[in-house]
C-alpha positions in Angstrom: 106.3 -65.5 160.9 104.6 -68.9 159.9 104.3 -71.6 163.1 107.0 -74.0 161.1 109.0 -70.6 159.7 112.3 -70.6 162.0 113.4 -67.0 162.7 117.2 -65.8 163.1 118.4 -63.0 165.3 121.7 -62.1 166.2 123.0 -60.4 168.8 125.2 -60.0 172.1 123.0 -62.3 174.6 122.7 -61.3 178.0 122.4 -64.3 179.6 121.1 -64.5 183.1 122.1 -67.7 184.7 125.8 -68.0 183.8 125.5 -63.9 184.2 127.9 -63.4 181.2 127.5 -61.8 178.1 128.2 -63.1 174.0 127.9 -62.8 170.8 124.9 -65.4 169.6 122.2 -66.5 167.4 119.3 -67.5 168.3 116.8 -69.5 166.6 113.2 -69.5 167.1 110.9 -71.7 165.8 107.0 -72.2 166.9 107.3 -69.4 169.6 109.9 -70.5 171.1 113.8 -70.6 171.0 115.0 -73.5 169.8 118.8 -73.3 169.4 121.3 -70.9 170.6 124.7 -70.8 168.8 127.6 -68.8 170.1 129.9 -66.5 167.7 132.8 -65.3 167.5 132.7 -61.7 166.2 131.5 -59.2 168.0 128.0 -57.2 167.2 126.1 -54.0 167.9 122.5 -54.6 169.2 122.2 -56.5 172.5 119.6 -59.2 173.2 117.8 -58.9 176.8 115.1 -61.0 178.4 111.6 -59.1 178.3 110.6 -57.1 181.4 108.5 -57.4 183.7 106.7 -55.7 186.2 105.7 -57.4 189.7 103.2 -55.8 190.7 100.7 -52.9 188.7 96.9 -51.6 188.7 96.6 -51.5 184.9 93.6 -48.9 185.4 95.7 -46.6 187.2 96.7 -46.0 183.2 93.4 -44.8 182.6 93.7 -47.3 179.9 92.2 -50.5 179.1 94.8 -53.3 179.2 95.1 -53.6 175.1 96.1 -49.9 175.2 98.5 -50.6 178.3 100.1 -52.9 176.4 100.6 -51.3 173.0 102.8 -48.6 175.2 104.3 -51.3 177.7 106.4 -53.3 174.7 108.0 -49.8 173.5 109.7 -50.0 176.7 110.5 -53.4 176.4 107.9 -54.8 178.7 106.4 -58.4 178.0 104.6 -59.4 181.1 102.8 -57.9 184.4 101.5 -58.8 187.0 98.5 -56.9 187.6 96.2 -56.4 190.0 92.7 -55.5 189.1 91.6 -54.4 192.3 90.6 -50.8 191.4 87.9 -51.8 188.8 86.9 -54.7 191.0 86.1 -52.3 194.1 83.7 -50.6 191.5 81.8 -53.6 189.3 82.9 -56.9 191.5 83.5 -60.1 190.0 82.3 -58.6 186.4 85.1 -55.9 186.7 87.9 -59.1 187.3 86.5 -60.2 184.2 86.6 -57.4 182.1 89.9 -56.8 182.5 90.5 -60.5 181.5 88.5 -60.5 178.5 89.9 -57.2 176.8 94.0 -58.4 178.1 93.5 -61.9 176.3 92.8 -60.3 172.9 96.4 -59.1 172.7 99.8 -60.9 172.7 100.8 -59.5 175.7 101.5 -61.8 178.8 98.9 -60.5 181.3 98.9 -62.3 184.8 96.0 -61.5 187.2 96.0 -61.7 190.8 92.5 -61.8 192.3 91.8 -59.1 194.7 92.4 -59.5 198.3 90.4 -57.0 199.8 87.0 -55.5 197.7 85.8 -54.1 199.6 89.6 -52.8 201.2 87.6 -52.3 205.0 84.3 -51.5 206.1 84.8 -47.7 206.4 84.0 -46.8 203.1 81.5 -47.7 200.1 82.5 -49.4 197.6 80.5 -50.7 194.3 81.5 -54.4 194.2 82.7 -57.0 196.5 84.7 -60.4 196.0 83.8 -62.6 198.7 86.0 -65.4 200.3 83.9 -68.1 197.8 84.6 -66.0 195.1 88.1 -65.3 195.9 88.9 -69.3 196.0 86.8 -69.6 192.5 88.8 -67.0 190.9 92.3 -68.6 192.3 90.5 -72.3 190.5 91.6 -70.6 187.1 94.6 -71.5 185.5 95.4 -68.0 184.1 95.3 -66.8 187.7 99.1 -66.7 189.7 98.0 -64.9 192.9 96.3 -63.9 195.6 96.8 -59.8 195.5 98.0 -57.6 197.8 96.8 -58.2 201.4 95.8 -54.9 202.4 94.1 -55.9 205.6 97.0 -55.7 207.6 95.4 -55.6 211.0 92.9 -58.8 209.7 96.3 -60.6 208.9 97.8 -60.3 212.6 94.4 -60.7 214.6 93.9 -63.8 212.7 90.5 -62.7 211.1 88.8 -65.6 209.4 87.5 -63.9 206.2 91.2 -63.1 205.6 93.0 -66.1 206.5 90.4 -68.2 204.2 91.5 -66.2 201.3 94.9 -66.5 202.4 94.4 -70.3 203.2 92.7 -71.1 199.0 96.0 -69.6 197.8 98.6 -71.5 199.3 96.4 -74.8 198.6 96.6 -74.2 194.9 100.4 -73.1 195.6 99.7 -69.8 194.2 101.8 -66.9 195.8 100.3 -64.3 198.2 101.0 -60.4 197.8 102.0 -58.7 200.7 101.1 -54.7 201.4 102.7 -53.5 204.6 103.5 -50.0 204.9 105.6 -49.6 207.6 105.2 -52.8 209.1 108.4 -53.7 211.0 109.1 -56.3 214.4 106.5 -58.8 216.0 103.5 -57.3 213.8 105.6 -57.8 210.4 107.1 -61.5 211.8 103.3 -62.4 212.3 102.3 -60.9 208.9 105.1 -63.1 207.4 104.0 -66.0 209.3 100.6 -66.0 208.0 102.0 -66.8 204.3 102.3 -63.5 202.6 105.8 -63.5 200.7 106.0 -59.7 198.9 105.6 -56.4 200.0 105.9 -52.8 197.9 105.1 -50.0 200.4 108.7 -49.8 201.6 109.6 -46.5 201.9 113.1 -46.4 204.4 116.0 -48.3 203.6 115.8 -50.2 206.9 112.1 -51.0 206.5 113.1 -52.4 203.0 115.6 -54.3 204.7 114.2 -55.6 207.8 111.9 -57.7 205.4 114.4 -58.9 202.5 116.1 -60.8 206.0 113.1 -62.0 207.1 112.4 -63.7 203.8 110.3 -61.5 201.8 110.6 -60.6 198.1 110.9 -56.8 198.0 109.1 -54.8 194.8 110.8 -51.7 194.5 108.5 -49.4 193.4 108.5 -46.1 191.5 105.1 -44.9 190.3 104.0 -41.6 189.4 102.7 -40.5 193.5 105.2 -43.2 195.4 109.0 -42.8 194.4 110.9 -45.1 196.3 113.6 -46.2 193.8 115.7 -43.6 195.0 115.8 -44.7 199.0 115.8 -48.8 198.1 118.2 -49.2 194.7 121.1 -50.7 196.9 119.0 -53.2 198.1 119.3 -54.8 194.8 122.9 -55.4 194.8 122.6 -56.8 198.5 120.0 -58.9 197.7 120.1 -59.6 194.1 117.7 -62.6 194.3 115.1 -61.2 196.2 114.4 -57.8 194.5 112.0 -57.0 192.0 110.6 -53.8 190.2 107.2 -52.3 189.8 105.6 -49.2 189.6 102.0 -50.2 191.7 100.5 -46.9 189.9 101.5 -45.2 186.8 99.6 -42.5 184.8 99.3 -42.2 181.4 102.0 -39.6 180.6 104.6 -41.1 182.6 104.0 -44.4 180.9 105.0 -42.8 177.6 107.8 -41.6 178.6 108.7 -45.2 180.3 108.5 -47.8 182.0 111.1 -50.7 183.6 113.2 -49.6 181.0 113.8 -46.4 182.9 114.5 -47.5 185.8 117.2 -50.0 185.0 118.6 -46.8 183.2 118.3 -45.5 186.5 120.2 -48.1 188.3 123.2 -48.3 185.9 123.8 -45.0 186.1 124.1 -45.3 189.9 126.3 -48.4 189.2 124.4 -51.3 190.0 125.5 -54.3 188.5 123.6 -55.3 185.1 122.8 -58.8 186.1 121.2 -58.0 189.5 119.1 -55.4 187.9 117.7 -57.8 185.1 116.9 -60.1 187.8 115.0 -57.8 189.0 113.2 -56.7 186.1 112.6 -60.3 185.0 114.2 -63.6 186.9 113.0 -62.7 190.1 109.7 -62.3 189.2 109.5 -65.2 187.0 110.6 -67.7 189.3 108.6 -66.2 192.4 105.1 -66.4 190.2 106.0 -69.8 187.9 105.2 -67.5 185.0 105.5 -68.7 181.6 107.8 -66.2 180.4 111.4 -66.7 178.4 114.8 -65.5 179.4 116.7 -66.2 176.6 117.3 -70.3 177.8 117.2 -72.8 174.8 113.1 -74.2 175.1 112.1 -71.1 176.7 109.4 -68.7 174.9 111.0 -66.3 172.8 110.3 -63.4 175.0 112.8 -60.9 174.3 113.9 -57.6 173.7 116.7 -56.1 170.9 118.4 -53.2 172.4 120.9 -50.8 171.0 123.5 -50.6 173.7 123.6 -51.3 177.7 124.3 -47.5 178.0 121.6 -45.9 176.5 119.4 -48.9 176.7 117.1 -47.8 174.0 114.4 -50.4 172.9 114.6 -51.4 169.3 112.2 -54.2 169.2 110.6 -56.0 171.1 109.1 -59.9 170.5 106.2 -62.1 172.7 106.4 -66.1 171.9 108.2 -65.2 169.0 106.0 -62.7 167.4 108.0 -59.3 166.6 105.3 -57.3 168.3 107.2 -53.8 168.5 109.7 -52.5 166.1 110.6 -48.8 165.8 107.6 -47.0 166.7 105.7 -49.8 164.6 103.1 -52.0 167.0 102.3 -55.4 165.3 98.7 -56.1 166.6 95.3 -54.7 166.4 93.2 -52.9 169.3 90.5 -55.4 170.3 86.7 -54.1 170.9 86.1 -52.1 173.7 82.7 -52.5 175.5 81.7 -49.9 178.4 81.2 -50.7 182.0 80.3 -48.5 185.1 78.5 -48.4 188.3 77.8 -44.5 188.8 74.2 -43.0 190.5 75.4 -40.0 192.1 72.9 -36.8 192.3 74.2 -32.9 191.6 75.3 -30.9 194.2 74.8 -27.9 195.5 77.6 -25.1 196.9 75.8 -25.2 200.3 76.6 -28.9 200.3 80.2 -27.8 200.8 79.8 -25.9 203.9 81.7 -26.5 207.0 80.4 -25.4 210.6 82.8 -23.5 212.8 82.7 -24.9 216.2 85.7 -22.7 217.9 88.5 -25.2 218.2 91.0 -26.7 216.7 90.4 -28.8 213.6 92.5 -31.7 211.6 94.2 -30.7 208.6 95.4 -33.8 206.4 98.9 -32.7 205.3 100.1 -33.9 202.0 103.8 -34.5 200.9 105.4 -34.4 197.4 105.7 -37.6 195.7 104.7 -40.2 198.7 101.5 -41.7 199.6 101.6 -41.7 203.1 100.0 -37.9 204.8 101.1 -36.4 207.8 98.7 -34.1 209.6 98.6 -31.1 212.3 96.1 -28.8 214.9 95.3 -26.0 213.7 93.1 -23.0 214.2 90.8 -23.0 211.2 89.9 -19.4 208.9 86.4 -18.5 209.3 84.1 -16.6 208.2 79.8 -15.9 209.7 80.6 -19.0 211.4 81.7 -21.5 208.6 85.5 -22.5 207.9 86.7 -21.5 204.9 90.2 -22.3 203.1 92.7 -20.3 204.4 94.9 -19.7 200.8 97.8 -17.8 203.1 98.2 -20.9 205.1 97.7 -23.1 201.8 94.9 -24.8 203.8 91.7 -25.6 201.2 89.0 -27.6 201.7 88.8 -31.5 200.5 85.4 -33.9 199.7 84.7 -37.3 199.1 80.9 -38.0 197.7 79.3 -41.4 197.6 79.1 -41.9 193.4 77.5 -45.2 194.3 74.4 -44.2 196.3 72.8 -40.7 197.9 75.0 -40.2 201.4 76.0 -36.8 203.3 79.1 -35.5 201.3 82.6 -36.0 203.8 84.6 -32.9 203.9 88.2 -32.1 205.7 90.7 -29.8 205.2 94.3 -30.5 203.2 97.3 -28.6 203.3 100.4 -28.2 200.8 98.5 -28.2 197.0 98.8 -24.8 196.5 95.6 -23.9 194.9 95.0 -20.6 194.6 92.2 -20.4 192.7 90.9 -23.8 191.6 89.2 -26.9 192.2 89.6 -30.5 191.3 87.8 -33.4 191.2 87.9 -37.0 190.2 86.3 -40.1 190.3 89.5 -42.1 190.9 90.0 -42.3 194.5 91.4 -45.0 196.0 90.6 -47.6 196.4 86.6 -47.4 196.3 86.7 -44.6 194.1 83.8 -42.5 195.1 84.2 -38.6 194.1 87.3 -36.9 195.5 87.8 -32.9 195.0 89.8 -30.3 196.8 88.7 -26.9 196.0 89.8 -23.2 197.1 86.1 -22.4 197.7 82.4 -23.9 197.8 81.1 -23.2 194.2 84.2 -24.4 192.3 84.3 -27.5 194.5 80.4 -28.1 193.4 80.9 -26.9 189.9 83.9 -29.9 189.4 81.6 -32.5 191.2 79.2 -31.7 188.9 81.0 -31.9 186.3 82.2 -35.4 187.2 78.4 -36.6 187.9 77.6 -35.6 184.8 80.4 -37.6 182.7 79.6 -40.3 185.2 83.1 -41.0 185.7 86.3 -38.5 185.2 88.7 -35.6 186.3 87.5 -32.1 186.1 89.4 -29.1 186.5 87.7 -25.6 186.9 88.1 -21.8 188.0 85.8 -19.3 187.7 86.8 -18.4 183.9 87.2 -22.4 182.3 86.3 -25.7 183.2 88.5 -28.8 181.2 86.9 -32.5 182.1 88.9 -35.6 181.1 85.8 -38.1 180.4 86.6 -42.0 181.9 83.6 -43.4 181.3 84.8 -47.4 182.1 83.9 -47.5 185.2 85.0 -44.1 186.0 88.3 -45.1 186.0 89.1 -45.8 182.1 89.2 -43.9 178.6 88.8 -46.3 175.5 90.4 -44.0 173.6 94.3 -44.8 172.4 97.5 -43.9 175.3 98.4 -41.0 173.2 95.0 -39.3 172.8 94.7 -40.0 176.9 98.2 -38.8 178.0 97.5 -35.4 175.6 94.7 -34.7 177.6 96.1 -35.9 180.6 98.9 -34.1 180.3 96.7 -30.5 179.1 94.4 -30.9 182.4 97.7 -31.7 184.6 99.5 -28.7 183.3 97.0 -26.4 183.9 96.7 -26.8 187.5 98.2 -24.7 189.5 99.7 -26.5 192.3 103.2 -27.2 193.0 103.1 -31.0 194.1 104.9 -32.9 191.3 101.7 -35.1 190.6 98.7 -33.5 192.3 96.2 -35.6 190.3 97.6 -38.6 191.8 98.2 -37.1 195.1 94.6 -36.5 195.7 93.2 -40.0 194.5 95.8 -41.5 197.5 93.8 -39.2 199.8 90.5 -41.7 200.4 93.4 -45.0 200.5 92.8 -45.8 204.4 94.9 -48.4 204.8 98.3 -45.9 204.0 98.8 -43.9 207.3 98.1 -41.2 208.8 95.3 -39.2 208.1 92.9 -39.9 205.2 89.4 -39.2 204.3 87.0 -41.6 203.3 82.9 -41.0 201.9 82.3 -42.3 205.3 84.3 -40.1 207.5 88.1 -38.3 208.4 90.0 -41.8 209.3 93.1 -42.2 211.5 94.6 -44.9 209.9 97.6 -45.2 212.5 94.5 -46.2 215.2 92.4 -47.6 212.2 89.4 -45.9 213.7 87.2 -42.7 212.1 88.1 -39.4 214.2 86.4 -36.3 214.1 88.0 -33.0 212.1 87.3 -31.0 215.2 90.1 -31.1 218.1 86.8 -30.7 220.6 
């Protein structure tokens, strides 16, 4: 379509303001939509403003943003808001950068938050840091809408300068500041609040969802592919239909084929919540909140939009950006940019001795994972040994876990996880949140060095191995990326996945949320077992 060409698209209009629903046509012209002309004869497809999602590490994809992208509008995404955080906690400022440069070559709305915290805390190593001067740089740019998620909780409440100078650059340019708050309720959430941070998507409880909606605060329901909380915090969105919003924080690849936004509101029909409140959530609410630039079907507005076939099945037909029909039945309308490689990798091989844990006759720490959350529980317990080392203990589903410096030479951190069940595996990545040094679990010491290895050699991955086959899926952008396209990633993805034998809906992303220290309880970090609910390092032995 030419800039003068007008374009004509009929439809039943879902229109969000006077929340009612009509037969139209809609006229666009130079990106935008110029006229809107009501019928009066009724018609099959249904015309919805794009979606959005509030809040999103792109490289959690293990694509680049172009390849995001060319997935996101088959769902009828237009915009996200992403947070870049993950590569940036590897390459710095360049890693903000990159993931600006390769997003502008598309039509796609990207909008970046700078990263709040990189690195997240002291007690871990990451590649990269953004420092208070480059924070208030970054916020200087006009394609910039907010400061990220505030991980640093406990630098929020005790007033810590570096924090509240980051903090401080936001709210001077106006620019919204992302909250992250798991399980951060009375005087310590009031004084979060206070400090100028407006959204939060840990919730996991209904009353911890709540407790912050009536205290002001924008709530992102989130349902990723490790945190599912859609299911706890849908009937917030009919209470509080101006205040809601939907991400998914952390998606892989193969759940981003199957969908996105576009699932979810799917979701919430079927549990009848009313249409209206759930596209605020999926586009109004985040719109306003972030002054984005993106259309909702308003005469003047950008003709973001979305043609569905009926608000039952809610299957996207096409989908257009500023006018341009960008996705229409299986058919993208754009071209893959260039895609350069960056990394940050110097990690050595290891040895199976490396992997060897000392018995010291007590009691020892075992993290304790659970299905589909982030947070970890954990419990004392006597440990399996054997000639005076402790080994996993496979009738207890107790294995051994590492994390290994990929940044510089360090003594390897090792702990002990319960509720994979591995029986004869090991797995490692280099995606491990949110520094992303190596992370493996493994059912003994050779296959845990074996993956490692396999991982230091790709600089950058996730390796699977037992002792008859070894399957690596290379991410060699920064350890946390493929350049190849979604579908080639979320085949291989989805081959690896499949052959693990654990019984944890999405182990892979379970055990990259292991080495996250700010998401209680028990964690492990290259620098040590952390108690998150004390925010101090403890020992694995009870001694």
């Amino acid at each position: 379509m030419g800039n003068n060409e007008v374009k004509i698209i009929n439809g039943n209009l879902v229109d969000l303001h006077c929340e009612q629903i009509y037969p139209a046509r809609i006229e666009i012209a130079q990106g935008r939509l110029e006229k809107i002309t009501k019928l009066d004869h009724s018609l099959h497809n249904y015309l919805i403003p794009g979606l959005i999602d509030s809040h999103v590490h792109l490289e959690s994809s293990l694509l680049v943003p172009s390849h995001f992208a060319k997935i996101a509008v088959k769902h009828g995404t237009v915009a996200v808001l992403a947070d870049p955080h993950e590569i940036c906690n590897v390459l710095g400022v360049q890693g903000f950068y990159y993931m600006m440069d390769n997003a502008r070559q598309t039509p796609f709305k990207f909008y970046f938050g700078v990263p709040s915290c990189v690195p997240v805390t002291d007690n871990e190593t990451s590649g990269g840091k953004i420092s208070p001067e480059d924070t208030e740089k970054l916020l200087g740019d006009s394609r910039v809408k907010f400061l990220s998620e505030m991980m640093n909780v406990p630098g929020v409440i005790n007033k810590d300068k570096e924090v509240l100078y980051k903090i401080n650059a936001a709210l001077r340019l106006n620019k919204p500041v992302d909250g992250h708050a798991p399980g951060l309720r009375g005087r310590d959430l009031d004084k979060y609040i206070k400090a100028g941070i407006t959204t939060d998507h840990e919730s996991v409880s209904l009353a911890e969802g709540e407790e912050k909606l009536r205290k002001g605060m924008l709530l992102s329901i989130r349902e990723g592919s490790a945190a599912k909380n859609f299911n706890n915090l849908y009937s917030l969105i009919d209470k509080y239909p101006e205040q809601c919003m939907l991400c998914t924080d952390d998606l892989h690849p193969d759940d981003l084929i199957k969908g996105h936004l576009n699932s979810l509101i799917k979701r919430g029909l079927k549990k009848g919540l009313n249409l209206f409140n759930l596209m605020k959530a999926a586009s109004l609410n985040p719109i306003k909140h972030y002054q984005l630039d993106v259309g909702l079907l308003n005469k003047g507005d950008p003709a973001d939009f979305v043609v569905i076939d009926n608000l039952k099945n809610f299957n996207i037909l096409t989908t257009y950006i500023r006018g341009i029909k960008v996705y229409d039945r299986e058919i993208i309308h754009w071209k893959d940019p260039k895609i350069c490689t960056v990394n940050n990798f110097n990690a050595t091989l290891k040895k199976a001795e490396d992997f060897i844990i000392k018995d010291k006759q007590c009691k020892v720490k075992v993290i304790e994972v659970q299905d589909d959350q982030i947070w970890t529980d954990f419990s004392l317990m006597e440990p399996l040994t054997e000639n005076g080392k402790i080994v996993s203990d496979l009738a207890r589903d107790i294995i051994k876990i590492a994390v290994i410096n990929r940044y510089h030479f360090a003594p390897i951190t090792l702990g002990l996880v319960k509720n994979f069940h591995l029986k004869s595996q090991a797995l490692a990545s280099s995606i491990a949140h949110d520094s992303h040094n190596i992370i493996a679990i493994g059912t003994n010491d050779k296959l845990l060095a074996k993956a490692v290895n396999l991982i230091i050699q790709g600089k950058g991955g996730i390796a699977l191995v037992d002792k008859t086959f070894s399957q690596v899926l290379p991410l060699p952008l920064a350890g946390l990326m493929s350049a190849e396209s979604a579908e080639r990633v979320s085949y291989e993805y989805r081959k690896l996945s499949n052959r693990i034998n654990s019984t944890l809906t999405n182990p892979l992303m379970t055990l990259s949320f292991l080495a996250l220290i700010v998401v209680p309880r028990l964690k492990i970090s290259d620098k040590g077992l952390f108690d998150v609910d004390n925010f101090t390092y403890t020992s694995l032995y009870n001694n």
